[in-house]
C-alpha positions in Angstrom: 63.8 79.8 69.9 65.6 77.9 72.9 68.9 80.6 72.8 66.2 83.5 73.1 64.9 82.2 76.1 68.1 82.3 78.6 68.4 85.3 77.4 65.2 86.6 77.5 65.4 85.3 81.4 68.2 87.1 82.1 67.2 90.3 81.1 63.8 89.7 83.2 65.6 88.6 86.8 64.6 90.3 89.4 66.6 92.2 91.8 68.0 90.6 95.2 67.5 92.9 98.5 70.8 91.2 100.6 72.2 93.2 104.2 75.6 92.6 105.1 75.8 93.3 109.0 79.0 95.3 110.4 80.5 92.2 111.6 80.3 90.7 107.7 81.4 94.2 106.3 84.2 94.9 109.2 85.7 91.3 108.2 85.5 92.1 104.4 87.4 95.6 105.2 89.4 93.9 107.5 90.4 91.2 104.9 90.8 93.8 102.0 92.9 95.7 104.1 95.2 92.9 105.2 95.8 91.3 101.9 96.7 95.1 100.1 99.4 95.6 103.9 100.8 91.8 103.0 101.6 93.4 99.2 103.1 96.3 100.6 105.2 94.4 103.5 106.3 92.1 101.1 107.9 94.7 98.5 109.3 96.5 101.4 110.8 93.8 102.9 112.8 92.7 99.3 113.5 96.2 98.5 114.6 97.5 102.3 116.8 95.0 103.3 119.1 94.7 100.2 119.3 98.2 99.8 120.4 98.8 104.1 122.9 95.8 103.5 124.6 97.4 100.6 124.5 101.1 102.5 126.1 99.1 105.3 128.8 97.5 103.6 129.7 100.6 101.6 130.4 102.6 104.6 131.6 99.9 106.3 134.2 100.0 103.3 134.5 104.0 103.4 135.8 103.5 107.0 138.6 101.2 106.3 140.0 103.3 103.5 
């Protein structure tokens, strides 16, 4: 009888009515938004860089031949 009870109360909670103001919601896209551009900066900035260097250095090679 006491693991039916949690259980039973869970199943009987009532809902929550909550408003999130634009300034909460702007900061919470604001934030989502920022953290998906640092992925995206960060894999272009190890994949860009290494890639121009060697483009570089091959023509840079090309030329003197």
């Amino acid at each position: 009888m006491n693991k039916v009870i949690p259980i039973i109360l869970t199943f009987m909670a009532t809902p929550i009515f909550a408003y999130i103001g634009p300034g909460m919601g702007g900061g919470a896209l604001a934030a989502i938004i920022g953290f998906f551009a640092a992925i995206i900066i960060g894999i272009w900035g190890i994949l860009y860089y290494p890639i121009k260097r060697f483009i570089k250095n091959k023509k840079k090679s090309k030329d003197e031949q």
